[in-house]
ROMIMAR-453484 format. One record per residue (C-alpha): residue in one letter; x, y, z; residue number from 1. Coordinates in pm, whole numbers. Layout:
N
torro residu: A	c1: X	c2: Y	c3: Z	num: NUM $
...
REM end
This chain:
343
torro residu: X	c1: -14954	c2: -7660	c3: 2631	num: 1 $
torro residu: X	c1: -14845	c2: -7313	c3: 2433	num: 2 $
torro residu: X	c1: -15074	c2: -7123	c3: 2304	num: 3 $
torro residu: X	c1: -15010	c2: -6979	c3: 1907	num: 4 $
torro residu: X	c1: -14936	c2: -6608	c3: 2038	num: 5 $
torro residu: X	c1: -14728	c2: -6811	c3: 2328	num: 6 $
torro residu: X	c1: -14501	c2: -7026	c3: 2003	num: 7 $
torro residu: X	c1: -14466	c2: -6714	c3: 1813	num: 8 $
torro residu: X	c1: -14248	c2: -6473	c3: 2056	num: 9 $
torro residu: X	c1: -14058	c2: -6764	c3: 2127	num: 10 $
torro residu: X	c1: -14001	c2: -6843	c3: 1782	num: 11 $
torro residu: X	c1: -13994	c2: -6436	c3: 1691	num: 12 $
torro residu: X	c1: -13701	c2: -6428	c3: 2019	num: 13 $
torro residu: X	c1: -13456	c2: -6752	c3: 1875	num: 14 $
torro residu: X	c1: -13535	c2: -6596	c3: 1503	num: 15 $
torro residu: X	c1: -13752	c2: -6864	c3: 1342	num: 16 $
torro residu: X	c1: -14071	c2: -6788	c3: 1137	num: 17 $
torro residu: X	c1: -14374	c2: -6944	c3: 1285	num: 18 $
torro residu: X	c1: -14541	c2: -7235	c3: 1074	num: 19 $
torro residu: X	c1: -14805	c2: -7131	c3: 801	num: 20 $
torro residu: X	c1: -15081	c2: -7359	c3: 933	num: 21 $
torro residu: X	c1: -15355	c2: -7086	c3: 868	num: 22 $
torro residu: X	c1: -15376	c2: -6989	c3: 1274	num: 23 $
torro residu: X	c1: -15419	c2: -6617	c3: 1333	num: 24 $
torro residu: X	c1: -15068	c2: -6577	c3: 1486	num: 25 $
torro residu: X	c1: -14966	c2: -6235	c3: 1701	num: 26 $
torro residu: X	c1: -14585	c2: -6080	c3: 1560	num: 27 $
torro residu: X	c1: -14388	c2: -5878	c3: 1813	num: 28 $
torro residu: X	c1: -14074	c2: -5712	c3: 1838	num: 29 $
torro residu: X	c1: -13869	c2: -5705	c3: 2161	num: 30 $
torro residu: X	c1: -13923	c2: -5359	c3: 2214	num: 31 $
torro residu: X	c1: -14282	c2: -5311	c3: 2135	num: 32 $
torro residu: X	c1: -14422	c2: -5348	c3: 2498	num: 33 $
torro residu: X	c1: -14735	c2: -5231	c3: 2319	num: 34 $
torro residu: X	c1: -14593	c2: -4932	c3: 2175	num: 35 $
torro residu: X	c1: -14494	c2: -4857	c3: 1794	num: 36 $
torro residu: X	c1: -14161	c2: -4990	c3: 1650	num: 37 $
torro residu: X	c1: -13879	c2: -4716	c3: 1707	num: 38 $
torro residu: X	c1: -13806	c2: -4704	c3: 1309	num: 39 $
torro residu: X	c1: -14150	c2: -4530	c3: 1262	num: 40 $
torro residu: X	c1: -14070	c2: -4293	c3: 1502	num: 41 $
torro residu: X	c1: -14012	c2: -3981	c3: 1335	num: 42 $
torro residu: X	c1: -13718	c2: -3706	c3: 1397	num: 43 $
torro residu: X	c1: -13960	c2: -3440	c3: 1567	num: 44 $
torro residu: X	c1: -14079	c2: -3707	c3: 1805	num: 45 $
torro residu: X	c1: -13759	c2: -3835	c3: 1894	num: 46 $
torro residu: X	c1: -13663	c2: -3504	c3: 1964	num: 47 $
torro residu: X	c1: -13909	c2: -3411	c3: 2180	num: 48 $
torro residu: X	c1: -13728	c2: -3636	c3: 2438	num: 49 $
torro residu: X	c1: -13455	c2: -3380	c3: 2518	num: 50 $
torro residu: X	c1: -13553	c2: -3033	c3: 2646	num: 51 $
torro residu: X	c1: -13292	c2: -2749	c3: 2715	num: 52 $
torro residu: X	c1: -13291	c2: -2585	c3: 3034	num: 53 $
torro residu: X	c1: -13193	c2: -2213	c3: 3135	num: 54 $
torro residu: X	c1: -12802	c2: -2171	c3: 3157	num: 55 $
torro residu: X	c1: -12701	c2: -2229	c3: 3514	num: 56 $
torro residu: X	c1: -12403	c2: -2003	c3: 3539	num: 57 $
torro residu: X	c1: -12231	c2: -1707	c3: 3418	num: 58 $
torro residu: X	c1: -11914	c2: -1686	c3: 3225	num: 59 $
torro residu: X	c1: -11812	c2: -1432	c3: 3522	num: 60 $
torro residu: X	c1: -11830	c2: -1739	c3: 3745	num: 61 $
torro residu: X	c1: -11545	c2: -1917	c3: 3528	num: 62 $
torro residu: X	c1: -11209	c2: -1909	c3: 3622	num: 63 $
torro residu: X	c1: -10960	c2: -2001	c3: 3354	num: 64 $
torro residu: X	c1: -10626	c2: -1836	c3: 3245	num: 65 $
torro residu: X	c1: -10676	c2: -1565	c3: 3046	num: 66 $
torro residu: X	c1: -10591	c2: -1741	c3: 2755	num: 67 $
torro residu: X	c1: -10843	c2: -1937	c3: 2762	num: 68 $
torro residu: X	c1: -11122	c2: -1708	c3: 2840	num: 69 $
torro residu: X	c1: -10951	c2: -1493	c3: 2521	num: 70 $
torro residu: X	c1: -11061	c2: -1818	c3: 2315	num: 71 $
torro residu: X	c1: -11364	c2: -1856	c3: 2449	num: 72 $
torro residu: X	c1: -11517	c2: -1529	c3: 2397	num: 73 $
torro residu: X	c1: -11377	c2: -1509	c3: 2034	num: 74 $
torro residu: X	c1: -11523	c2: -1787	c3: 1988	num: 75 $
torro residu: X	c1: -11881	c2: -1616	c3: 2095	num: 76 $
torro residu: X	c1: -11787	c2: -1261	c3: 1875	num: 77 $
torro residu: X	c1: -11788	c2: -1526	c3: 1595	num: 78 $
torro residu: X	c1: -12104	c2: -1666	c3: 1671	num: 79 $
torro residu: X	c1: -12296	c2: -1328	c3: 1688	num: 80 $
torro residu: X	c1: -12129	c2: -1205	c3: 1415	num: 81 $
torro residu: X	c1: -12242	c2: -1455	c3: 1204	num: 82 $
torro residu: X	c1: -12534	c2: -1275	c3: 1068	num: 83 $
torro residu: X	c1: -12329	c2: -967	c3: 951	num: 84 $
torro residu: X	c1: -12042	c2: -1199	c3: 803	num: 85 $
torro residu: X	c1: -12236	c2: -1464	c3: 624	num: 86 $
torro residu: X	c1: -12590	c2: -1288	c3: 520	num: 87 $
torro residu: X	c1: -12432	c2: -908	c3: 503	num: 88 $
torro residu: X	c1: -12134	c2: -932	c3: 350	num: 89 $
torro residu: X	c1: -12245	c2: -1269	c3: 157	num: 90 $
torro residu: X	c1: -12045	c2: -1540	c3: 256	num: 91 $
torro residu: X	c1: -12284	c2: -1776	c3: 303	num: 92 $
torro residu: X	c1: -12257	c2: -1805	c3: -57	num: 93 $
torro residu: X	c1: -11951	c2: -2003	c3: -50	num: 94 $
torro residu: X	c1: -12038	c2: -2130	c3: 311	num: 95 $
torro residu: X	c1: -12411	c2: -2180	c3: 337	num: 96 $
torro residu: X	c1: -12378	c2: -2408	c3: 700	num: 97 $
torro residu: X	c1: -12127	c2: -2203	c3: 888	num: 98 $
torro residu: X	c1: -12041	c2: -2381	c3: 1198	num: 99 $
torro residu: X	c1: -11985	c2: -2342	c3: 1536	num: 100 $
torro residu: X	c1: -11853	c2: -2669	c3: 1723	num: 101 $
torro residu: X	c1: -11608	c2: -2615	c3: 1966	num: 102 $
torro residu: X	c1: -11431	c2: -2913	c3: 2132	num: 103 $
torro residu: X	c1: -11369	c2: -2780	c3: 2535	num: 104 $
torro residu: X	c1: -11100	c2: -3093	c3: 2643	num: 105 $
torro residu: X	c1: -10930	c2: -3109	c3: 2904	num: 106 $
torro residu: X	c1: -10908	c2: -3306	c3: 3266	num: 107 $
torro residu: X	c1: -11232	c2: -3355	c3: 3464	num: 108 $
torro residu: X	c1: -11326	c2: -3087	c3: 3671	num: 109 $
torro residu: X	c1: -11152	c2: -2758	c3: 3508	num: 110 $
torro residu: X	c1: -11442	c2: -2608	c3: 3416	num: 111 $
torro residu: X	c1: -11539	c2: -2779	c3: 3084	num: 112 $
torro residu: X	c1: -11942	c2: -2742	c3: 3155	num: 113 $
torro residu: X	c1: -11941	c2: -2456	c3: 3329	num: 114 $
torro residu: X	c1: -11778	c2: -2274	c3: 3060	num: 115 $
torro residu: X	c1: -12039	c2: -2445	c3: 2829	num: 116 $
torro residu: X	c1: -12335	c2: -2271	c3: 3011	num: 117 $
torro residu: X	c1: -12156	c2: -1916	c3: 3069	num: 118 $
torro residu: X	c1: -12105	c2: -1952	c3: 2672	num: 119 $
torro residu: X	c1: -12493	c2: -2001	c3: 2679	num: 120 $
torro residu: X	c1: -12527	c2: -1738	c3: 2913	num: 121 $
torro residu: X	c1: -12362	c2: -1496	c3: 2701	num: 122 $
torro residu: X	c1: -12521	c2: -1558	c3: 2381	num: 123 $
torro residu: X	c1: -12898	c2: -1518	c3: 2578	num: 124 $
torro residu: X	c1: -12970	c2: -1896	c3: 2498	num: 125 $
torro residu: X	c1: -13081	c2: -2198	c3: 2670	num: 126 $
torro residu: X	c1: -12838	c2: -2512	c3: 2660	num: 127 $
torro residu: X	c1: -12910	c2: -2869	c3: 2595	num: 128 $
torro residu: X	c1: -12756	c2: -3096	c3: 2756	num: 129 $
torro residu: X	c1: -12655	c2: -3495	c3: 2685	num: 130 $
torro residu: X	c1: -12436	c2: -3733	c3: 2680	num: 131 $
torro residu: X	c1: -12311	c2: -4013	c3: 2509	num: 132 $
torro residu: X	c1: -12500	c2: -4284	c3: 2704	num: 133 $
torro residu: X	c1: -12805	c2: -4075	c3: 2622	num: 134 $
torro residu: X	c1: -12767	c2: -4111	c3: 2273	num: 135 $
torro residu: X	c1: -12607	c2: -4484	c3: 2209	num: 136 $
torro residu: X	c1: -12863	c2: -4749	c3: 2217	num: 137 $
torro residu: X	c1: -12856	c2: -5138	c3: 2287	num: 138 $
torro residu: X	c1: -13078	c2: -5163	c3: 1960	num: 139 $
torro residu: X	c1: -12937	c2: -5129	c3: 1659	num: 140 $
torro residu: X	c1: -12948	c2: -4804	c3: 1413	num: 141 $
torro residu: X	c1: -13116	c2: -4611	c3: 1678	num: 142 $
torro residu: X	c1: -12782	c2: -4422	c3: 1775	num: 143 $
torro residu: X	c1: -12758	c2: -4240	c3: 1447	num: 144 $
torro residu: X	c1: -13113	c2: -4121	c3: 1477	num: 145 $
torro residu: X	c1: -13055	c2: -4032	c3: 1852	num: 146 $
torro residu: X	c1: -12800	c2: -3827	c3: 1716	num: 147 $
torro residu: X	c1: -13029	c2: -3638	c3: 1431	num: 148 $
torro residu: X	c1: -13304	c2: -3610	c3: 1689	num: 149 $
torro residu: X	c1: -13058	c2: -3383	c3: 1949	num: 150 $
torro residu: X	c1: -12931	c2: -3155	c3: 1688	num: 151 $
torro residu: X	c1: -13320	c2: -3111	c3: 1596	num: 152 $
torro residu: X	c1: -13415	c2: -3032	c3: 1905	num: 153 $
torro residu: X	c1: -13157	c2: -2778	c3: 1940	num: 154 $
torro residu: X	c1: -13202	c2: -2624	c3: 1634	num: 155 $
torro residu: X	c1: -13621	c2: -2605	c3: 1709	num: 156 $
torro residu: X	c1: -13520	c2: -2431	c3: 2042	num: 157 $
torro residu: X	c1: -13263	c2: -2216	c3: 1934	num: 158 $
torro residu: X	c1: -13058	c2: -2368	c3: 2236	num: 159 $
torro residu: X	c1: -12664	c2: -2446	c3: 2244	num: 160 $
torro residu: X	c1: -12616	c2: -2773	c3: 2231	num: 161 $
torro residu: X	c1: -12352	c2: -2934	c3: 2461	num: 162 $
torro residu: X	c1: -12273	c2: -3286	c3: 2437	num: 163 $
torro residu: X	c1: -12071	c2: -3384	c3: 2753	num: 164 $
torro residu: X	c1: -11856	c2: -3719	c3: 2725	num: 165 $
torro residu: X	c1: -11803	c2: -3688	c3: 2371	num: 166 $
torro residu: X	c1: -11474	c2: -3859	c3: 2365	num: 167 $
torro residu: X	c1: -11673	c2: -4176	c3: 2140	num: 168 $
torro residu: X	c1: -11810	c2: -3948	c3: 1929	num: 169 $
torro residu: X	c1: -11515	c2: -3764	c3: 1810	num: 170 $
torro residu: X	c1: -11311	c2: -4057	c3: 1808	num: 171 $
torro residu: X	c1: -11165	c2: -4213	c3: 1476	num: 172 $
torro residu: X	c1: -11339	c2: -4403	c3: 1304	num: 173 $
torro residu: X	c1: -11306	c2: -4809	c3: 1303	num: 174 $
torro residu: X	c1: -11149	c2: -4951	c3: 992	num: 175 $
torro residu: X	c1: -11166	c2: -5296	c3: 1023	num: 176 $
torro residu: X	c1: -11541	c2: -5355	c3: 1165	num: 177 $
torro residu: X	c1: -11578	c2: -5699	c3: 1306	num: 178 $
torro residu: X	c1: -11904	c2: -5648	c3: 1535	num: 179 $
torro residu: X	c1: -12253	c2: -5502	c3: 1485	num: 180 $
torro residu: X	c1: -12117	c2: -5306	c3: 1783	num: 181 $
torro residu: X	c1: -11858	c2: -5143	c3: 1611	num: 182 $
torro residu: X	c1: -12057	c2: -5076	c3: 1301	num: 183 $
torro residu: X	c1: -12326	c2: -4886	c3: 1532	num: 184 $
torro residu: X	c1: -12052	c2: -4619	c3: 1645	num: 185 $
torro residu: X	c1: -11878	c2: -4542	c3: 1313	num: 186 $
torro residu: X	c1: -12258	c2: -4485	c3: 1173	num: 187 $
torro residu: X	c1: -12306	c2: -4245	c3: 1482	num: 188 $
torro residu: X	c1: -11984	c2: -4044	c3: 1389	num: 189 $
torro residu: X	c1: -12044	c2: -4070	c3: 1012	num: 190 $
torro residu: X	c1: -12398	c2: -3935	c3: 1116	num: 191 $
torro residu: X	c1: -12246	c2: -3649	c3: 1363	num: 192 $
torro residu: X	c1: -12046	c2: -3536	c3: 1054	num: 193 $
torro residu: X	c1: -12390	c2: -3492	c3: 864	num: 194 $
torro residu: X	c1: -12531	c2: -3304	c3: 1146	num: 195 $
torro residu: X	c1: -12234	c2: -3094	c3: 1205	num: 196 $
torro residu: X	c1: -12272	c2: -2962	c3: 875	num: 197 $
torro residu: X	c1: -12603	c2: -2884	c3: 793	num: 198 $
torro residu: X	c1: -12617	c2: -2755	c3: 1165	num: 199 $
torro residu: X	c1: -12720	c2: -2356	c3: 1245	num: 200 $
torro residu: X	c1: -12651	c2: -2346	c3: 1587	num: 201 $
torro residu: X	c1: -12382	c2: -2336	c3: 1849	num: 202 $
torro residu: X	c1: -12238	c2: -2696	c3: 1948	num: 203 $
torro residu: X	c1: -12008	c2: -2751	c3: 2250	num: 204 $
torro residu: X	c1: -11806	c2: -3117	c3: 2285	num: 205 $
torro residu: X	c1: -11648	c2: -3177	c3: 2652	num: 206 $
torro residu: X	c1: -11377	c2: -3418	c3: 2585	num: 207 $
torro residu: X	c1: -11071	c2: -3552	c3: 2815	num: 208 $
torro residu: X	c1: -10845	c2: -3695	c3: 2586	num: 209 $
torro residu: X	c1: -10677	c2: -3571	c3: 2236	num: 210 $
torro residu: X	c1: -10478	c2: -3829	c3: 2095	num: 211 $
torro residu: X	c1: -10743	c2: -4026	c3: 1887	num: 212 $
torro residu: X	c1: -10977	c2: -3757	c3: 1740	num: 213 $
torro residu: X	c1: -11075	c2: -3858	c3: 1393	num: 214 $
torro residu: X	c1: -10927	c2: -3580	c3: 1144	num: 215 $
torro residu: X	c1: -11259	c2: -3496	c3: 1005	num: 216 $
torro residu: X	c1: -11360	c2: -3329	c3: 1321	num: 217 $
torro residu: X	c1: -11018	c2: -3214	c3: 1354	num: 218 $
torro residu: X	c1: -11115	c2: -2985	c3: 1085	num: 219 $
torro residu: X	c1: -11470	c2: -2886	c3: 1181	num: 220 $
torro residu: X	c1: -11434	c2: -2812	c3: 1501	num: 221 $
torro residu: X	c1: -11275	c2: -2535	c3: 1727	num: 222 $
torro residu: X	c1: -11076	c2: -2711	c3: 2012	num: 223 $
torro residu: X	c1: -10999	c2: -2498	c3: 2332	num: 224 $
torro residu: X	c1: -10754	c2: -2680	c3: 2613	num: 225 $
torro residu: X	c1: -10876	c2: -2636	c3: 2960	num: 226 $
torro residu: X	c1: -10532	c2: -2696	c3: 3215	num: 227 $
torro residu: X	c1: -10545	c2: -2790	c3: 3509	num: 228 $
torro residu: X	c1: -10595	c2: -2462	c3: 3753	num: 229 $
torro residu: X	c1: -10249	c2: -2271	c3: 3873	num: 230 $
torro residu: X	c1: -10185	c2: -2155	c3: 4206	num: 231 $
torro residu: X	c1: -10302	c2: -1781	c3: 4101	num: 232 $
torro residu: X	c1: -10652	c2: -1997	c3: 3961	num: 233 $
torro residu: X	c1: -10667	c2: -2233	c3: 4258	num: 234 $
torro residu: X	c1: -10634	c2: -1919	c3: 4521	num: 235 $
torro residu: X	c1: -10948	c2: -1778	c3: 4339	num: 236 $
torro residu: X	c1: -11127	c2: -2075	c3: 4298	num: 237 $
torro residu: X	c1: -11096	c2: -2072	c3: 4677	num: 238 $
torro residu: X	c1: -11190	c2: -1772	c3: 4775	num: 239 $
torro residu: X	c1: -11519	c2: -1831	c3: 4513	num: 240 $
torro residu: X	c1: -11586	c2: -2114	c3: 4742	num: 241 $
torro residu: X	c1: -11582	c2: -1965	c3: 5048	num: 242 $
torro residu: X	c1: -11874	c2: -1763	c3: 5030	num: 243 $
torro residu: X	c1: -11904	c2: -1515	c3: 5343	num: 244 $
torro residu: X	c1: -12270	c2: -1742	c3: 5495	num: 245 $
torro residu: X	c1: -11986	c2: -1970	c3: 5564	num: 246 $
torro residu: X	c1: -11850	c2: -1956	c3: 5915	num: 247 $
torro residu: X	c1: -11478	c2: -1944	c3: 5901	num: 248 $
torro residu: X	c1: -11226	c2: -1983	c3: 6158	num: 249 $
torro residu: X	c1: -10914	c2: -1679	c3: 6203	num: 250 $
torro residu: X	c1: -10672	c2: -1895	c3: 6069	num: 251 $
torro residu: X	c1: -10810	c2: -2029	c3: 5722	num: 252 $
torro residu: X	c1: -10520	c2: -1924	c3: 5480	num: 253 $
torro residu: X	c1: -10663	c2: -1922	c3: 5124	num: 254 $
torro residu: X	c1: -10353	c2: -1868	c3: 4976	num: 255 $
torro residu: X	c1: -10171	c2: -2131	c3: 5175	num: 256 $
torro residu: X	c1: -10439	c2: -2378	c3: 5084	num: 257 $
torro residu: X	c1: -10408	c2: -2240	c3: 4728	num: 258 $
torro residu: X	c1: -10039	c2: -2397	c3: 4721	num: 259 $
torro residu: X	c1: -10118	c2: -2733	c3: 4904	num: 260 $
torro residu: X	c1: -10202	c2: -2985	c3: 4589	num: 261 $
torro residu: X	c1: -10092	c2: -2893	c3: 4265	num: 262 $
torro residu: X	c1: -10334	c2: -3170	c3: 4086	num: 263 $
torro residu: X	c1: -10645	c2: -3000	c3: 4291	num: 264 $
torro residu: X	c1: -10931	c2: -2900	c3: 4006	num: 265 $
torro residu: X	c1: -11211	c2: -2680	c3: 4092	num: 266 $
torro residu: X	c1: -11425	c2: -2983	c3: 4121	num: 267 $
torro residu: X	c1: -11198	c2: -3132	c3: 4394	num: 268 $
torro residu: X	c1: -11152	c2: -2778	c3: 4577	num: 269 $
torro residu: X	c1: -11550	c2: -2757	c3: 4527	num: 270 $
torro residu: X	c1: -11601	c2: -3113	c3: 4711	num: 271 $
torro residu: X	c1: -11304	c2: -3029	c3: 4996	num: 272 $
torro residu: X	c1: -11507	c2: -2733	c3: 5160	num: 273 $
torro residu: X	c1: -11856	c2: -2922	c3: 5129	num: 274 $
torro residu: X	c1: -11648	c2: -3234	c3: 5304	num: 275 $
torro residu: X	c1: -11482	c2: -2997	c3: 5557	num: 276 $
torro residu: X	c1: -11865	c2: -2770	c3: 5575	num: 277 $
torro residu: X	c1: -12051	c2: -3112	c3: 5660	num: 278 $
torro residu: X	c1: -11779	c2: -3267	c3: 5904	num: 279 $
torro residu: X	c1: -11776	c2: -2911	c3: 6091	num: 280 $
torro residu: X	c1: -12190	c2: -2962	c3: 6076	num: 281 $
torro residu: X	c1: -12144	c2: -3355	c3: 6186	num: 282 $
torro residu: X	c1: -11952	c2: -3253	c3: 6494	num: 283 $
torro residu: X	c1: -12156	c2: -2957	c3: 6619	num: 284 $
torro residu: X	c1: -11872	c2: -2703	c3: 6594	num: 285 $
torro residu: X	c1: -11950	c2: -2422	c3: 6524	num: 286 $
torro residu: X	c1: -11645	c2: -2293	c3: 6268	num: 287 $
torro residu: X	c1: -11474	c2: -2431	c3: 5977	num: 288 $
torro residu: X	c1: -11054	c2: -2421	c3: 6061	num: 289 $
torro residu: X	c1: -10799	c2: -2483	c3: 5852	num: 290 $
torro residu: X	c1: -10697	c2: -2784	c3: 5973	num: 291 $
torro residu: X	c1: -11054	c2: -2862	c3: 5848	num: 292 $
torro residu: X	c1: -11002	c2: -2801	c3: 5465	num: 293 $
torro residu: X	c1: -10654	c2: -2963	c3: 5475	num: 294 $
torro residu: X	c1: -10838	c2: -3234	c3: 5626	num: 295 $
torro residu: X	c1: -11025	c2: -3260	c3: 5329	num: 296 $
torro residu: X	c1: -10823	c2: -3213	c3: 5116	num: 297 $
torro residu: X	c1: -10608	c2: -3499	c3: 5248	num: 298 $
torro residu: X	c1: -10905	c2: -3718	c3: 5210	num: 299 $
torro residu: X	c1: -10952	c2: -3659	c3: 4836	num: 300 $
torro residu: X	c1: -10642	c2: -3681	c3: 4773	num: 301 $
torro residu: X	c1: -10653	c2: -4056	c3: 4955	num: 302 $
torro residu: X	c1: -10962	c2: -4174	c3: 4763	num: 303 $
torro residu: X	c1: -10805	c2: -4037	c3: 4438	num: 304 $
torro residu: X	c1: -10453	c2: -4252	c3: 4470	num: 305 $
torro residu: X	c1: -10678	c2: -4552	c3: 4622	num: 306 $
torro residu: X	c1: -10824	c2: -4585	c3: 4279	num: 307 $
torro residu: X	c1: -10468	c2: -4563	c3: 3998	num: 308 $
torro residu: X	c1: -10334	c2: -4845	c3: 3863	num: 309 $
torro residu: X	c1: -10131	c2: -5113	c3: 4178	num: 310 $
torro residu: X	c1: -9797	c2: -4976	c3: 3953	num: 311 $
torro residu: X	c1: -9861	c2: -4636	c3: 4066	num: 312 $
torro residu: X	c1: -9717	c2: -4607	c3: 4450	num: 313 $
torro residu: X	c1: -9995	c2: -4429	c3: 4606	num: 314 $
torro residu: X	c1: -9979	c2: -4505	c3: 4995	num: 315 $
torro residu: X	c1: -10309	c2: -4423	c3: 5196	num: 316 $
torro residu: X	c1: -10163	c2: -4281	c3: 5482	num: 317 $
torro residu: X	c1: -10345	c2: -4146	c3: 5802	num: 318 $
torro residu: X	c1: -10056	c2: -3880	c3: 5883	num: 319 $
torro residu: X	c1: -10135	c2: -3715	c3: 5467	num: 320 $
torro residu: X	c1: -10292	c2: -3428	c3: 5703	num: 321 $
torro residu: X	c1: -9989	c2: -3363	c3: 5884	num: 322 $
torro residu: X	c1: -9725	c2: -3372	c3: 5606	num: 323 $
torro residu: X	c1: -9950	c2: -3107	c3: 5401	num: 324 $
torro residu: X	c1: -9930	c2: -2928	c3: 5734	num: 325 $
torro residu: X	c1: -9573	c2: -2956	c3: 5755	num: 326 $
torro residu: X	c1: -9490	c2: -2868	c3: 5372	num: 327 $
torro residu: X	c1: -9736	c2: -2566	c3: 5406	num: 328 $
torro residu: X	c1: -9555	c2: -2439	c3: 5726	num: 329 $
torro residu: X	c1: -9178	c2: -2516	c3: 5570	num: 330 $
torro residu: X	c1: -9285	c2: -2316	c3: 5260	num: 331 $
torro residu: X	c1: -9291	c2: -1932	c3: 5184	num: 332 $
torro residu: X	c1: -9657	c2: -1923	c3: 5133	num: 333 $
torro residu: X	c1: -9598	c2: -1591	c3: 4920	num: 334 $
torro residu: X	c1: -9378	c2: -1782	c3: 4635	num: 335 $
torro residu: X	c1: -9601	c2: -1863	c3: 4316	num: 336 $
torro residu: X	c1: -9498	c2: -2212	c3: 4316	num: 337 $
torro residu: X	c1: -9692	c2: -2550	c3: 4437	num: 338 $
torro residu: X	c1: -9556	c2: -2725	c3: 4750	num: 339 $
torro residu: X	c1: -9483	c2: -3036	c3: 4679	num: 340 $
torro residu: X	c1: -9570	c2: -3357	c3: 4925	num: 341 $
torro residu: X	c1: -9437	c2: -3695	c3: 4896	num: 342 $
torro residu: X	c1: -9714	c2: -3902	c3: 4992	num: 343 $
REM end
């Protein structure tokens, strides 16, 4: 037989009222587990969840075309002048929240979050990092106070805040709401808005796609496209990643290998010498060849077409190795342009 406490949570789970019959009866919420409701959690103590961290690289470690490093250190002049601009000369007057959101998009791996912390890095700041699955909830309304709570906690630590995986966030808003789902993101935009703002403090978005920003953060926010590295990028991003510890065959041709895969990011040229490093390790040889790195690269590029769309014609062949081999050899490595391999 059930107990009183027993009927009540599984009256308080199906969402029925348990009977006034005068019995002491024990009301808990699915979430208690002995703890306090989240709604009387307050801002500072929700914010005490995230803690920045020193800035992991330099802005000297980025590689980006000039261009793009133009923006991103005008972007930082504007930031340290801000004192001189808005208190000095008085323009906080007409702007008393000037912002500074910048929206880094781009494809993954061209150097969205390290540019974030070399931003951090120049500006002498820690950065604070999250995500949007760190800040959506299951429960309902605690997304919009997730949100409040990071911007707090960057603001009490003086930290740049850089939200990775924002594309949700900046998204347009939902018109015709349906689900309690939907609801809870449009209130987490309507409550970014609020925080963007009222914000003092340096905010960073990392974003991959463009085409459905809503237009209110079109407006607040600086937006700075990060390509997709060219072969004068890719050859430095190689020779970054081949520090001098590492024991290289004679024949590695950074340049060659610069030309081999015009779609390669730093990520993926990051991942092909660890892949070709450990195999080298695996085998007990004692250098890393070229035919090693092509290797790898071969590989990545296999896992990558194993995972598009069946309409996409993106063969896994074993002989990739030897037909980046062959187009490298065929081609004047000297020439500024990509080889090109039909896989």
């Amino acid at each position: 037989m059930r107990t009183a406490a027993a009927l009540d949570e599984v009256l308080l789970w199906i969402g029925t009222a348990p009977p006034d019959d005068g019995t002491p009866h024990t009301g808990r919420t699915s979430g208690d587990a002995g703890s306090r409701h989240t709604d009387e959690v307050s801002v500072e103590e929700r914010a005490a969840r995230y803690t920045p961290m020193p800035p992991r690289w330099p802005m000297e470690a980025l590689v980006v075309p000039q261009a793009v490093r133009d923006e991103l250190l005008l972007a930082i002049e504007t930031i340290q002048l801000e004192t001189l601009v808005f208190d000095t000369w008085g323009l906080r007057a007409i702007e008393p929240f000037p912002r500074s959101a910048l929206n880094f998009h781009g494809a993954p791996g061209t150097g969205k979050t390290l540019a974030a912390h070399g931003v951090a890095t120049q500006l002498g700041a820690p950065i604070l990092v999250a995500s949007y699955a760190q800040i959506e909830s299951m429960y309902h309304g605690e997304g919009p106070k997730n949100v409040e709570a990071l911007f707090h906690a960057a603001q009490r630590d003086g930290a740049v805040l850089f939200i990775d995986e924002a594309d949700s966030l900046l998204s347009r808003r939902l018109t015709h709401v349906t689900q309690g789902s939907e609801q809870a993101i449009n209130s987490m935009r309507s409550q970014l808005l609020i925080c963007l703002e009222q914000y003092r403090g340096v905010v960073i978005f990392a974003t991959n796609l463009v085409a459905n920003y809503d237009p209110a953060f079109e407006t607040r926010v600086r937006h700075i496209h990060f390509p997709l590295p060219d072969v004068p990028a890719r050859e430095a991003i190689w020779r970054i990643h081949l520090p001098s510890t590492l024991p290289l065959s004679g024949d590695v041709d950074i340049p060659a290998l610069a030309q081999v895969e015009a779609e390669f990011c730093g990520r993926d040229i990051k991942n092909a010498v660890i892949d070709a490093a450990l195999t080298v390790a695996r085998h007990g040889r004692p250098q890393v060849t070229q035919q090693d790195l092509l290797d790898a690269i071969a590989r990545i590029v296999t896992a990558r077409n194993a995972l598009r769309p069946a309409e996409t014609p993106a063969p896994a062949s074993p002989e990739m190795a030897d037909r980046i081999r062959t187009a490298v050899a065929a081609s004047d490595t000297t020439d500024t342009e990509s080889v090109t391999v039909h896989l």
